[in-house]
C-alpha positions as CSV (number, residue, x, y, z in Angstrom):
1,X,0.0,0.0,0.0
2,X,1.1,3.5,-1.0
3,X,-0.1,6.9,0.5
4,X,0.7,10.4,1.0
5,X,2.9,9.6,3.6
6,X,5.3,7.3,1.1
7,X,5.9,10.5,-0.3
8,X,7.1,12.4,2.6
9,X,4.8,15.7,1.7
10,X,1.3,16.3,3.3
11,X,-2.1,16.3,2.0
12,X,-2.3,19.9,2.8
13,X,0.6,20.3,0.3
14,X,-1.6,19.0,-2.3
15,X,-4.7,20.8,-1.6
16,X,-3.4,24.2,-2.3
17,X,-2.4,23.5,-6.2
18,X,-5.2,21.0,-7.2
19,X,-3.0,21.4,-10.6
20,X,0.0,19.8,-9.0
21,X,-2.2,17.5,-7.5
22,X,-3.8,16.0,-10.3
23,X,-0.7,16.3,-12.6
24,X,1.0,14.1,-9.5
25,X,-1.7,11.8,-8.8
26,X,-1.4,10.6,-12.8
27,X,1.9,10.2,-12.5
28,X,1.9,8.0,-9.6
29,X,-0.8,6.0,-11.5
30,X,1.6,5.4,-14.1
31,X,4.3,4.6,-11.5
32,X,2.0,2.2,-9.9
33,X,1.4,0.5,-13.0
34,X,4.7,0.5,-14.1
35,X,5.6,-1.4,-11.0
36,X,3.2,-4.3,-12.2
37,X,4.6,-4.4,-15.3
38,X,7.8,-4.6,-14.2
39,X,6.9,-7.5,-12.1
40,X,4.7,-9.3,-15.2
41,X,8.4,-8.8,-17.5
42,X,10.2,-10.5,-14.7
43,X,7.9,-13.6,-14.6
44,X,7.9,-13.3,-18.4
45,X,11.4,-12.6,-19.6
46,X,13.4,-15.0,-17.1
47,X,10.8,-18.1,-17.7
48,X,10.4,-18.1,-13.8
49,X,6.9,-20.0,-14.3
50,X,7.5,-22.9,-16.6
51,X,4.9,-24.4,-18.8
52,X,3.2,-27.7,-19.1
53,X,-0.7,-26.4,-19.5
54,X,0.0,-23.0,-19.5
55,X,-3.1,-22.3,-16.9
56,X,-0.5,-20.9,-14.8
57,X,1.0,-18.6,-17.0
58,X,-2.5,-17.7,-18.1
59,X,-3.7,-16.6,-14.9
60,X,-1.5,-13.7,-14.8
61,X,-3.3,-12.5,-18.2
62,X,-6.0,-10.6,-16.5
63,X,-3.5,-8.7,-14.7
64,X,-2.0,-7.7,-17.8
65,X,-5.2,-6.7,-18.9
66,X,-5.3,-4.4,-16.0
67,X,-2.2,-2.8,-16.9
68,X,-2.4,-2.6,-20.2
69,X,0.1,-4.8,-21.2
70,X,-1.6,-7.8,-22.9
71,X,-0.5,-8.0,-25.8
72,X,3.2,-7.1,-24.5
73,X,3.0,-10.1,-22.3
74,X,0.9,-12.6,-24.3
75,X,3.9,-12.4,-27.1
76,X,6.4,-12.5,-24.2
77,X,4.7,-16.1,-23.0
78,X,4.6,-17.0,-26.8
79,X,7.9,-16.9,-27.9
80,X,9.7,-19.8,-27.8
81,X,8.9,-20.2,-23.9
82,X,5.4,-21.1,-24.1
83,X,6.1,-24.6,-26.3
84,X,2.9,-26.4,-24.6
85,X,0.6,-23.5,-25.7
86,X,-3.2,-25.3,-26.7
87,X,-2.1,-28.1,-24.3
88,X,-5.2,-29.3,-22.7
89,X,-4.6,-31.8,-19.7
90,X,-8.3,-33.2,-18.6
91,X,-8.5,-32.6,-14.7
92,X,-7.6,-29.8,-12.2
93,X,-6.7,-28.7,-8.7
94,X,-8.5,-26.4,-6.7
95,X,-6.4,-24.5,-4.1
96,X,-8.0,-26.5,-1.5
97,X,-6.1,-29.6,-3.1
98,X,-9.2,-31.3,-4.7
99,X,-9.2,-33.2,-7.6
100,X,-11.6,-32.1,-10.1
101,X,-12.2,-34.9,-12.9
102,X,-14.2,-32.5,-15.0
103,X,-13.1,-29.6,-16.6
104,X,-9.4,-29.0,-18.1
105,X,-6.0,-27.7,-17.0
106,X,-5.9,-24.9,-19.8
107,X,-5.0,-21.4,-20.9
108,X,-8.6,-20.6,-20.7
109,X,-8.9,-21.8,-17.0
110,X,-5.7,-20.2,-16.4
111,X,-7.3,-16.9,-17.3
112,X,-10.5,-17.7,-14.9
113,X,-8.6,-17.9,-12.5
114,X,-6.6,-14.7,-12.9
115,X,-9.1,-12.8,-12.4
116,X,-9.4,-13.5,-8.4
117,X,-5.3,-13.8,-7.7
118,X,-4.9,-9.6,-7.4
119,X,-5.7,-6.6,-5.9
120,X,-5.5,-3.1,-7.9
121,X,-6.2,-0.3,-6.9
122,X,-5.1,3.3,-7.7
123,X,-7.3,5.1,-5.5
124,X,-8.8,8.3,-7.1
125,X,-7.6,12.0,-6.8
126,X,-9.0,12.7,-3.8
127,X,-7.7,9.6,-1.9
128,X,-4.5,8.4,-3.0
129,X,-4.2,4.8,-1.7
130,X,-2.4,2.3,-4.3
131,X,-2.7,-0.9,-3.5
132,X,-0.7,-3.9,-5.5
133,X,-1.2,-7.7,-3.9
134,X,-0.8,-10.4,-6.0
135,X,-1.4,-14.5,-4.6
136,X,-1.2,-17.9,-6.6
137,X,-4.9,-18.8,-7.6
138,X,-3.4,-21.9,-9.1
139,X,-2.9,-25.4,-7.7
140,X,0.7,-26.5,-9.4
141,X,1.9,-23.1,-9.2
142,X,1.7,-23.1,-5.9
143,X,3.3,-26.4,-5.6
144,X,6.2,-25.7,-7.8
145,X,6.6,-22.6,-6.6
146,X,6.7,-23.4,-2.8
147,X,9.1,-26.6,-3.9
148,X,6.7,-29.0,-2.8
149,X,7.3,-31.0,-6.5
150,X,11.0,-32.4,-7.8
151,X,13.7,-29.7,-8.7
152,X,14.1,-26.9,-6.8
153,X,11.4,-23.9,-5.7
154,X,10.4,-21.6,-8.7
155,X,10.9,-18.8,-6.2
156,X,9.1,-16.2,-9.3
157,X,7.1,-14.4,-6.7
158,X,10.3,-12.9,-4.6
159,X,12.3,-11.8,-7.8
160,X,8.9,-10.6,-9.2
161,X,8.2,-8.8,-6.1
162,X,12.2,-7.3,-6.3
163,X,11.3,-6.2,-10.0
164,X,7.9,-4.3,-8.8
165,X,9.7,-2.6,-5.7
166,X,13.2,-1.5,-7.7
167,X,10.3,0.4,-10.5
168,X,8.8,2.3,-7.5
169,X,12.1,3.0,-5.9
170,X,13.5,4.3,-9.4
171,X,10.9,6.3,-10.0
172,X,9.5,7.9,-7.0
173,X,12.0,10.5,-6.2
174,X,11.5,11.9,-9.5
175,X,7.5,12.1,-9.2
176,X,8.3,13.6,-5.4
177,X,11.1,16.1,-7.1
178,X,8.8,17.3,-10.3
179,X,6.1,18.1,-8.1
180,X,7.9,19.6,-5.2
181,X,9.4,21.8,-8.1
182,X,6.4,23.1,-9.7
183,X,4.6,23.6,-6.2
184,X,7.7,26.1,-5.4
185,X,7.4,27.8,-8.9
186,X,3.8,28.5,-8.3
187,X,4.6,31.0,-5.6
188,X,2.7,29.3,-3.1
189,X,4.7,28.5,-0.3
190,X,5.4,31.9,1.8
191,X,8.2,32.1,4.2
């Protein structure tokens, strides 16, 4: 979660240049956002979720969709990485660990299932609370990810998670600087 207190200036600050305030606000929207992309390229780029349906790969479309980076990340997953594309395996696990005869490990369930594995939220002008939580919605992610299956732990959440916080960290102090600067130019602060 990110507030006005992440960026070490009041809301007072704020509210006498509703200008600055908007002009900021979209900024840190696009900050925010760039943060999830930056984690989706990480998952993306380094293979860190390997492929035998592709349902798990899949259920990080949504989020993508969010972002506006589907088709940025649906060609990243269908290079060369994403071999098993169209594979349909008959039979799923719920996260509760039961076995589900009907129905198919797919892309398409991969996707259903994105849609419940995030929070978003970029708050709205006049409450700036960003909010980013992402969890594993599917069954042998979770498993391979954890390192409850042969090989060793996927371990894509942490690296993703690095790549999500190193975008905000990169490009919060410029956001904080450009509007500090154009709240001084105003005139508006007296001494």
């Amino acid at each position: 979660m990110f507030t006005y207190a992440d960026l070490g200036l009041s809301e007072e600050f704020f509210d006498k240049e509703p200008k600055i305030r908007k002009e900021t606000y979209e900024n840190l929207k696009k900050m925010w956002a760039s943060g999830v992309q930056a984690f989706l390229n990480e998952i993306a780029q380094y293979n860190l979720v390997h492929v035998l349906s592709g349902m798990s790969r899949a259920s990080l479309i949504p989020l993508a969709r969010e972002v506006r980076m589907m088709t940025a990340y649906r060609a990243k997953v269908s290079e060369d990485r994403f071999q098993a594309i169209g594979n349909v395996l008959k039979g799923w696990t719920d996260m509760s660990g039961t076995w589900h005869r009907e129905g198919y490990r797919s892309i398409s369930h991969g996707i259903r299932e994105g849609d419940h594995c995030y929070i978003l939220d970029f708050g709205d002008i006049s409450n700036w609370v960003f909010k980013f939580e992402f969890k594993i919605n599917v069954y042998q992610w979770y498993l391979h990810e954890m390192g409850y299956t042969y090989g060793s732990a996927w371990n894509a959440l942490p690296q993703a998670n690095a790549a999500f916080n190193n975008e905000i960290d990169n490009l919060l102090p410029m956001i904080v600087n450009e509007s500090a600067s154009k709240f001084f130019e105003t005139g508006s602060v007296r001494v």
